[in-house]
N, C-alpha and C positions, 0 to 999 in steps of 0.2 A: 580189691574193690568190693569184693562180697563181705568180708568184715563189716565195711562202712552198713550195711545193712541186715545185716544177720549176727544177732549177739552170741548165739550158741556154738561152740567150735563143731559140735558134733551137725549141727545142719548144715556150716560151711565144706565139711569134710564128704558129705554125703552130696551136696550139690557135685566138689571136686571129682566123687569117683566115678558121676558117669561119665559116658563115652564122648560127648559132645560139651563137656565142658569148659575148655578154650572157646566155644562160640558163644557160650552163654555168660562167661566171662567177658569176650570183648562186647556182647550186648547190654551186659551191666551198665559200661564203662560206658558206652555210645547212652543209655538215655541217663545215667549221672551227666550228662556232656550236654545231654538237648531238657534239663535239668526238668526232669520227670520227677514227680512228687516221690519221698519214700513208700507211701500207699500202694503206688502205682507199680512201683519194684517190687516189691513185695507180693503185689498178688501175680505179677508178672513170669515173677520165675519158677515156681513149681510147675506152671502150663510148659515152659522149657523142656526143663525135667523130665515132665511125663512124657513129653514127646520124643526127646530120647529113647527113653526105655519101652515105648511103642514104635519107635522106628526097629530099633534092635531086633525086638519083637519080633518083626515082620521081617527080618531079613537083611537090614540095612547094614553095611560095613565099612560104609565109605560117606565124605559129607556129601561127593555130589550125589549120591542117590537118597538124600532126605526129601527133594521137592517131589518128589513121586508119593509119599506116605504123607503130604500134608492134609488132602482133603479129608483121605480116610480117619486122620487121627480127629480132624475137627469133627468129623461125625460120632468120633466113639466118644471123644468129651462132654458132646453133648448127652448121648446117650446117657453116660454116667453122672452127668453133672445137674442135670434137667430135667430130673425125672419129677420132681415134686412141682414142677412149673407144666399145667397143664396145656395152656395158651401155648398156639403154633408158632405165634412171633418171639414167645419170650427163649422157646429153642432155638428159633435161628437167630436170634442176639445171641447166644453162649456159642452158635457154632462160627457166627462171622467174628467175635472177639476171640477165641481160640487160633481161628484160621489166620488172623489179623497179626497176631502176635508172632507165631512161627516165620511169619512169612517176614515180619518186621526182622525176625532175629535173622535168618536166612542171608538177608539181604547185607545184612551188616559181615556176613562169616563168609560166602561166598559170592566170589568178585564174578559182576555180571547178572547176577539175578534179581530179577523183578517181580517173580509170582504173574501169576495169572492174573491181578485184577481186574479192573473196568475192561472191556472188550475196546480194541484199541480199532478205530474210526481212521481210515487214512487218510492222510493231508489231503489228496489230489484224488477223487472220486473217479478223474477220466486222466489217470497216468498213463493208459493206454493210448487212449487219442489223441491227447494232449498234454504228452510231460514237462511240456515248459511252460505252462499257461502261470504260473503263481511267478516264475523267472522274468514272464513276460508284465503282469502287473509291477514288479517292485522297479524292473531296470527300466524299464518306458514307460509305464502311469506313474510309477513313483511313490506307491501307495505305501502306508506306514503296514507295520505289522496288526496294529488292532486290525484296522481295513482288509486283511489279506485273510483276517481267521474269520470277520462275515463272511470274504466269498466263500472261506471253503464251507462254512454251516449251510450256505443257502445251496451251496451246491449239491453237496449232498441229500439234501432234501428231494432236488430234482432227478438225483440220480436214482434214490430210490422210487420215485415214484415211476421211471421211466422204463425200472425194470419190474413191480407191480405188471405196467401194462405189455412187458414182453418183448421188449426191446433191448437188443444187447451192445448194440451199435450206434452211436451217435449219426453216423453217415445216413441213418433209415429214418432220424428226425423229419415229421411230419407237422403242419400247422395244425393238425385235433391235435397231437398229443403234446404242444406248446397250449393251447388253450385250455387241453383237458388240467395240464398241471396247474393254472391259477384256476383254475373250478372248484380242484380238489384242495390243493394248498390253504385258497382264501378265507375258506368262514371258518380255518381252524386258528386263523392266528389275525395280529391288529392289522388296521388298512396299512398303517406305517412300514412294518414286517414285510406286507406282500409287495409294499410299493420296492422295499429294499430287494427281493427276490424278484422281481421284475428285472430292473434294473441289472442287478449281479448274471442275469440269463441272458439280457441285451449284450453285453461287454463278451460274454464268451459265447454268444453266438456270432459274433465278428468277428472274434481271433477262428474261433473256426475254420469260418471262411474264407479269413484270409493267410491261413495254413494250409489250406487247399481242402479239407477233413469234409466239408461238405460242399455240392456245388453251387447254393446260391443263397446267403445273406438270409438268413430267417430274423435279424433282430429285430424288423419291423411290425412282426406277427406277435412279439409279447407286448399285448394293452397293458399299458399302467393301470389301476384299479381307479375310478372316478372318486372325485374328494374335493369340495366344495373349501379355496380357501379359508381359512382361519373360521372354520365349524366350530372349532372344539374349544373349550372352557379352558382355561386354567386349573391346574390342581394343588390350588394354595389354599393358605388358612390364614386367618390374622394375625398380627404382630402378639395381642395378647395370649392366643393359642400356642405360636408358638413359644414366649416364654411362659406357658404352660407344660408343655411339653418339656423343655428345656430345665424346669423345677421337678421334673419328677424325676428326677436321677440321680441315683444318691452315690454321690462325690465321695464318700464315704469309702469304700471299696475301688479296687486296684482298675475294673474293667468301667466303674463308674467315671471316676478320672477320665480313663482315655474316651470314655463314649459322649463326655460332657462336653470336651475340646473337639469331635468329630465333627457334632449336630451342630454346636455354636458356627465355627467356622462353613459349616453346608448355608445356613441362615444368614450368616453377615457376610459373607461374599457372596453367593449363589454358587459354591463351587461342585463339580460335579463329584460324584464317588471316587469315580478310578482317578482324578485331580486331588484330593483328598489322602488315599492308597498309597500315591505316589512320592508322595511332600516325603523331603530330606533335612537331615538337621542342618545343609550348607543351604537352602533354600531359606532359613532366617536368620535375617540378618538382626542380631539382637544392638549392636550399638547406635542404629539408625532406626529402629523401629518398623524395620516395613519384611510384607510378606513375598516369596517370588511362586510362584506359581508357571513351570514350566511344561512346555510341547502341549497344549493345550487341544482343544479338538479342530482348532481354525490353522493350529501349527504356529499360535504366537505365544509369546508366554506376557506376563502380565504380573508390574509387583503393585502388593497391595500395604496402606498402612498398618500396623499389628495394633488391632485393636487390644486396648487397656482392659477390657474385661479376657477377651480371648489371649491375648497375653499370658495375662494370672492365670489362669487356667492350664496353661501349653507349660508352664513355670514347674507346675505344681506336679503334673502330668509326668513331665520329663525328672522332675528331681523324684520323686518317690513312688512312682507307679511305670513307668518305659522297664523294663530289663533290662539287665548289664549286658551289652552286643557289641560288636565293632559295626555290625550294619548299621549304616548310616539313616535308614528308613523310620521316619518318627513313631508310625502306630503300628504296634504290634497285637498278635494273639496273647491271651492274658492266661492259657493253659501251653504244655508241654506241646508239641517242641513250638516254642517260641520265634516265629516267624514270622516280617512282614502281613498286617492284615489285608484284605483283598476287597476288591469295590463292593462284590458281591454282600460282604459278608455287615459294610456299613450299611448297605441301604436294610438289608434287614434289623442292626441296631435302630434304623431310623422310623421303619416301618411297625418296631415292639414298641417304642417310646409313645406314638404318636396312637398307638393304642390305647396302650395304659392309659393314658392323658384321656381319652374318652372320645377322641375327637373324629366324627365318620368324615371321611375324604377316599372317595375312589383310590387304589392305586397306591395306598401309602409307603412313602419309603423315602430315600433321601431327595429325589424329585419335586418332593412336596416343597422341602425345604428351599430348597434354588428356586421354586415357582413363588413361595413367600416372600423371597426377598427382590424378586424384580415386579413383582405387586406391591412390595411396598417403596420403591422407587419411583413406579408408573402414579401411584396414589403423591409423590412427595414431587410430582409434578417437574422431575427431571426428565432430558429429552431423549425420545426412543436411541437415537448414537449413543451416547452416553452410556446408558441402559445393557444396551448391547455389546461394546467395548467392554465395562463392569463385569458380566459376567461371562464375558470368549464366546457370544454369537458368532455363528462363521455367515451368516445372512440374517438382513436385516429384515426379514417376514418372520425369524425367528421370535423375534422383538413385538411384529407389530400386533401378535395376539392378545399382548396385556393391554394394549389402547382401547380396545374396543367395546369393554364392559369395565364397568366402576364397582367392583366389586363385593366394596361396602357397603356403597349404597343400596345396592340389590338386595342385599344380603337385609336392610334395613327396612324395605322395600317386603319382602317376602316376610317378614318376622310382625308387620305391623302392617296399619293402611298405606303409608306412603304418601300421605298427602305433605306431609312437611318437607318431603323430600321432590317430591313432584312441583 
């Protein structure tokens, strides 16, 4: 495999004699496989190399005692490699791409190893008090997995805050330090968030109690946050904005393709990101024309006709821009290793588009686009059911916030006098 990338015998020969060359071998082979550009190899493996010969250095003899010399070797890289870069940050980009790299190879050479990265968050904040509490959502509420990784975020949240104020036992839970948590919680995050951390504190201050952990029912003591129904605006833009937006992408390039088929389909169905994420190439059905859209957020799935523009497009997408995979999953990342794209990662294409284009809207990102298309429903004077069904409402207050401002007109209304619309 080093051939494929190194013309000279004498570099392949020198990569072969050091000591850890079977593993930077089989890491060749691993991102030839997750089809890493040649670039990418190439500056990839002399960092190998060197690490090698700095493991050695230091005493190494064996592969499992390499994870012990990775930090120190990312600092000497830098060290040596960074000296003409005077900026703080652009050393620790040479010391985390160093670090990143070893630890990539590592993983590929020895079975079981993970490296150190992100500090790892536990599932169950109160495994102590309650290790069946997640066991007990999924087999008797029934809750999908998305729902199960809120509660653990929100829980966490409270567990820290609970040990902040010095509390190491749920059983000494007090109504201050239930009230103190939304005090402190709420003006950092939306009213929606705290309403959802409310809520996730109610459910497991009842299993509590009713595991005996504490002796009396505290759910009653967390107030939901006050919120005046259907306060809040919309955060859509026009139909002509958004085939604004939708023009500025140039289809021309590989990531352009797939981001052109993302937005159009966020826009003409309202569909949400992680809906989006999820779409499989068995989900269309190409000799009937229609789209399937499954396990939605109401838990229904829902097929749609394939629209003739979005069509072409998905056509175009799939035949010369998708990568060659067996996974079945339509949109992919458009760099190395070539995996599944993530919800996360659309609403930020949706939220760069929607820049570019010019266009100021609170909150941009692919939200925008799903609020554009049941504004422009609500405006084509189809009925809020309807509306709501179209884009997987799981209630129909969801719906009824597009009814209650004309959007356009306002919008006509604020730009001029309004007398011809009044």
């Amino acid at each position: 495999m080093l051939e494929k990338y190194f013309v000279r015998p004498e570099t392949v020969d020198r990569i072969r004699s050091c000591w850890i060359a079977d593993a930077i071998e089989q890491y060749v082979t691993w991102l030839s496989a997750q089809r890493y550009s040649q670039r990418t190899v190439l500056r990839r493996i002399p960092v190998t190399v060197a690490f090698g010969e700095f493991a050695k250095g230091h005493g190494a003899v064996a592969m499992r005692e390499l994870p012990d010399h990775v930090e120190s070797f990312a600092q000497a890289w830098a060290a040596g490699h960074g000296r003409a870069r005077n900026k703080a940050s652009s050393r620790k980009k040479i010391t985390d791409s160093a670090r990143n790299i070893i630890r990539q190879m590592l993983r590929q050479a020895i079975p079981g190893y993970v490296g150190r990265g992100r500090p790892h968050l536990p599932d169950n904040p109160f495994e102590r008090q309650a290790p069946r509490f997640f066991q007990y959502l999924t087999e008797e509420k029934g809750l999908r997995a998305a729902s199960i990784h809120h509660y653990q975020f929100y829980l966490r949240q409270f567990a820290a805050h609970i040990e902040r104020v010095g509390v190491r036992d749920v059983a000494h839970l007090t109504p201050l330090i239930l009230s103190g948590f939304t005090a402190d919680y709420g003006p950092r995050v939306a009213w929606s968030t705290l309403r959802n951390a409310c809520g996730t504190l109610r459910v497991f201050l009842r299993y509590l109690h009713r595991e005996g952990v504490i002796a009396k029912d505290l759910s009653s003591l967390v107030e939901f946050p006050q919120h005046f129904r259907d306060s809040g605006i919309p955060r859509s833009i026009s139909w002509e904005q958004v085939e604004q937006v939708l023009a500025g992408i140039d289809r021309r390039s590989i990531s352009g393709k797939r981001d052109f088929v993302m937005l159009a389909m966020l826009a003409t169905y309202g569909l949400r990101a992680c809906e989006v994420a999820a779409l499989k190439l068995d989900d269309i059905d190409w000799r009937n024309d229609r789209i399937k859209i499954r396990e939605r957020k109401a838990g229904n799935t829902t097929a749609y006709p394939l629209a003739t523009a979005v069509g072409a497009a998905l056509i175009d997408y799939i035949k010369n821009a998708r990568p060659t995979t067996t996974d079945r999953h339509v949109f992919f990342r458009t760099v190395a290793p070539f995996e599944p794209i993530g919800s996360a990662a659309i609403t930020c294409r949706a939220a760069f588009f929607i820049r570019k284009a010019g266009i100021k809207v609170p909150r941009p990102g692919s939200h925008t686009l799903r609020h554009s298309c049941v504004q422009r429903l609500v405006d084509a004077n189809f009925s809020l059911k309807y509306i709501g069904d179209y884009v997987g409402h799981r209630n129909p207050s969801s719906t009824q916030i597009y009814a209650k401002v004309a959007v356009e007109r306002l919008r006509t209304v604020a730009l001029g006098d309004g007398e011809e619309v009044l």
